[in-house]
C-alpha angles and dihedrals in degrees: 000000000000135000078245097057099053097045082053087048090050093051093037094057090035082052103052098046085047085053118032120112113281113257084023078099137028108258099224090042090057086047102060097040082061091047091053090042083046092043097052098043091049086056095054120111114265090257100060089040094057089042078057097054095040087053093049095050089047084052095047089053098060098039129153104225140002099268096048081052100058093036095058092044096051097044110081084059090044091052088058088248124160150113112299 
């Protein structure tokens, strides 16, 4: 497996918990599986966590739709992610 595959693995699951029906998951469950998401990618090194944000921008480019869109280019901040 590739650095690639599991970047797509990390927004694919980010994204389906940010966009299931509501009631379809337990709202504190969802939560905390974003914290832990959120948690583990804070504590990579600087240079994965600038390989996460660079993959998120390409895929936002190249989007499907506006809200995709939107979604790819606000989540490394709202994972917490930057250079420390």
């Amino acid at each position: 497996m590739n650095d690639e595959s599991l970047l797509e693995i990390v927004i694919e699951v980010v994204w389906f918990f940010e966009s299931c029906d509501p009631g379809a998951i337990d709202d504190d469950s969802a939560v905390r599986m974003l914290e832990i998401v959120a948690f583990h990618l804070r504590n990579a090194s600087l240079t994965s966590r600038r390989e996460f944000i660079a993959y998120a921008a390409r895929r936002a480019a190249n989007a499907k739709t506006e809200r995709e869109r939107a979604f790819l280019a606000a989540l490394p901040e709202a994972l917490g992610l930057s250079e420390r």
